[in-house]
N, C-alpha and C positions, 0 to 999 in steps of 0.2 A: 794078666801079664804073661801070662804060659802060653796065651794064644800060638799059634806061628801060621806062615802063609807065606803068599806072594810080597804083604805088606809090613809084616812082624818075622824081626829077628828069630830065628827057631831055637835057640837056647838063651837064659837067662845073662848065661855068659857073656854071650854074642852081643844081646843086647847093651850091656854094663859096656861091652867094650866099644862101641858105636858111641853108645851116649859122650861115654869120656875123650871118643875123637873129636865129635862134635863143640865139646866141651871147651876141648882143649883150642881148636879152631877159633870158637867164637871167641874165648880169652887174648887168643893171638889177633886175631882181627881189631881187636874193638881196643885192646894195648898201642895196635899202630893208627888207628884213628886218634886216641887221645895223645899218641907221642907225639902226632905232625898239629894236631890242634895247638899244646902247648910249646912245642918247638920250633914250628916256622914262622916266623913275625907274623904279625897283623899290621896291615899299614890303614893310614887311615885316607878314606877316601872325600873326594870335595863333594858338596853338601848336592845331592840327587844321582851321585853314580856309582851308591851302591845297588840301586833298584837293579840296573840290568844286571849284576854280579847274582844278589836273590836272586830273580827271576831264574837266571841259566842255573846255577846250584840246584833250585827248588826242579827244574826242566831233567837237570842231571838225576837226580833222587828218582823223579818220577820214571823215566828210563831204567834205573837199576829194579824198582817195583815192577814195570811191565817186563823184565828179563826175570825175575825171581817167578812169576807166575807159573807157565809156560816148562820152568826148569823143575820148581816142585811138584805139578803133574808128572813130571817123566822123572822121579827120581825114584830111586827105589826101594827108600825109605821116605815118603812124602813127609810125615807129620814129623821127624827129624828134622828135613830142611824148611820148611814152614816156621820149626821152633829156630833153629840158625837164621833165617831171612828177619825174624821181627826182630832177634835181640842184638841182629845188625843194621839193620834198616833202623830204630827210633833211636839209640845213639847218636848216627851220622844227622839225622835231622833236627836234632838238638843242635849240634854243632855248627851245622847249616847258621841257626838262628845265632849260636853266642858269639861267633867269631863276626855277624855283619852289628850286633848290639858293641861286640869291642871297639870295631874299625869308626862307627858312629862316635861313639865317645871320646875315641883319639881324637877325629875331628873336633870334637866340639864338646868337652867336657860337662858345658853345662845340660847338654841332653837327657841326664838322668838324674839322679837325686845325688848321686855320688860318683867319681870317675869310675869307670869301670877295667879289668883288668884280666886276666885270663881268666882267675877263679871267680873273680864277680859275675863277669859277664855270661859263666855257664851254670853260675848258682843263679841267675836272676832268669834265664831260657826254662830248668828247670824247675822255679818258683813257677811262672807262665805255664806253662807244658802239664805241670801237677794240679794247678789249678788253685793252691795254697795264695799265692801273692801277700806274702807275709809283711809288705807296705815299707821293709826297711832301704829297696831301691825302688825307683821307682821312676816312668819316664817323663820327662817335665817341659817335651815340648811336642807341640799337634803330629809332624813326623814322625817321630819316637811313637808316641799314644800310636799311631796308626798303623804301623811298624808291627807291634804289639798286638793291636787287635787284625793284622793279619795274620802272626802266628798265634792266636787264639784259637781263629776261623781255621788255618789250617788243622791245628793241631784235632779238631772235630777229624776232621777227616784220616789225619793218619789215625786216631783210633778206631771212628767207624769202616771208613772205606778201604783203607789198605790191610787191619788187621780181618777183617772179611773177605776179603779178596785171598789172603796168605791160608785164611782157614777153609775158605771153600775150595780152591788149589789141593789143600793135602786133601780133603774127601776125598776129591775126581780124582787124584795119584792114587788113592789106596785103593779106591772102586779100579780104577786102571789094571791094577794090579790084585784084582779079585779078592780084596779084601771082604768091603762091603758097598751097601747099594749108595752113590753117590749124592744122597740127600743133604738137602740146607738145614733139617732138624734133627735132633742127635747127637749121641756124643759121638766125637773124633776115635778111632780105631787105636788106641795106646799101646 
C-alpha cells in the first residue's frame, strides 16, 4: 500500500482521500439510480412490447460498458475507476431486469407466483442474478421462464465478460501509466 507511481496515490493520505471521493460518488450514483427506480412509475406494457424496451436498456448498458473501458485506461487512477464502473454498472443491470419483471406483472399479474411490486420485483432480479432462487416467487408462464433465462445467460456474462473487460482496462491504465507490465495474470496494482 506505500507503493506510489504514476498509478498509486503517493501518500496514504491521498490515498484514503480518493478512495472516500470515489466512495462517496458511487453512494451518490447508485442512491439516484434506486431514487428514479422506486420513484418514477412503472407502467405496464401490452403482452410483447417490452422485448424492444430490453433490448434498447440491455443496447443502452452495453454502450455505457464500451465508454467505461476506454475511460479506465486513460484515467489516472485505473483500478479506482474500474472499482467505480463495476459497483455502478451491476446495480443499473439489476434494474434493467426488475423494472421489465414489474411492468410484466402489472400486465398480467398471473405471470409470476405472486404480483410483483417495486421491492418484489428487485428481490426476485436479485434472487436470479445471485443464483439463490429461493422458489418463493417464481415465473409461471413460458415468456416469464424465458425472460428469466435470458437474464440468467446474461447475467454469465456481466460476470464473466464485462467484469474482465473492467479488470483488464485498469492493468493497461496502470501499465499506461508505468505502473506495471500490462499482463492478463496477476494481481491488480492496489
Amino acid at each position: 500500500m506505500t507503493q506510489s507511481g504514476p498509478s498509486m496515490p503517493a501518500s496514504r493520505p491521498k490515498f484514503w482521500t480518493l478512495g472516500l471521493i470515489v466512495g462517496l460518488r458511487v453512494t451518490l450514483s447508485i442512491s439516484v439510480l434506486f431514487a428514479a427506480y422506486f420513484l418514477i412509475p412503472i407502467r405496464s406494457y401490452q403482452s410483447g412490447a417490452e422485448v424492444p424496451w430490453l433490448i434498447l436498456q440491455l443496447a443502452v448498458f452495453g454502450v455505457v460498458v464500451g465508454v467505461q473501458v476506454p475511460a479506465i485506461v486513460q484515467a489516472k487512477y485505473p483500478i479506482l475507476r474500474a472499482v467505480e464502473a463495476a459497483t455502478l454498472l451491476v446495480p443499473a443491470y439489476l434494474l434493467i431486469f426488475a423494472r421489465i419483471y414489474v411492468s410484466n406483472s402489472l400486465d398480467d399479474p398471473s405471470r409470476f407466483s405472486r404480483p410483483l411490486d417495486d421491492v418484489t420485483g428487485l428481490y426476485f432480479t436479485v434472487t436470479v442474478f445471485s443464483t439463490v432462487g429461493f422458489g418463493d416467487i417464481v415465473a409461471k408462464t413460458d415468456s416469464m421462464r424465458m425472460l428469466v433465462t435470458v437474464q440468467m445467460l446474461l447475467n454469465l456474462i456481466v460476470l464473466g465478460v464485462v467484469v474482465r473487460l473492467l479488470t483488464v482496462a485498469a492493468r493497461r491504465g496502470v501499465a499506461r501509466r508505468g505502473g506495471q507490465p500490462a499482463s492478463d495474470d496477476g494481481p491488480l496494482n492496489t
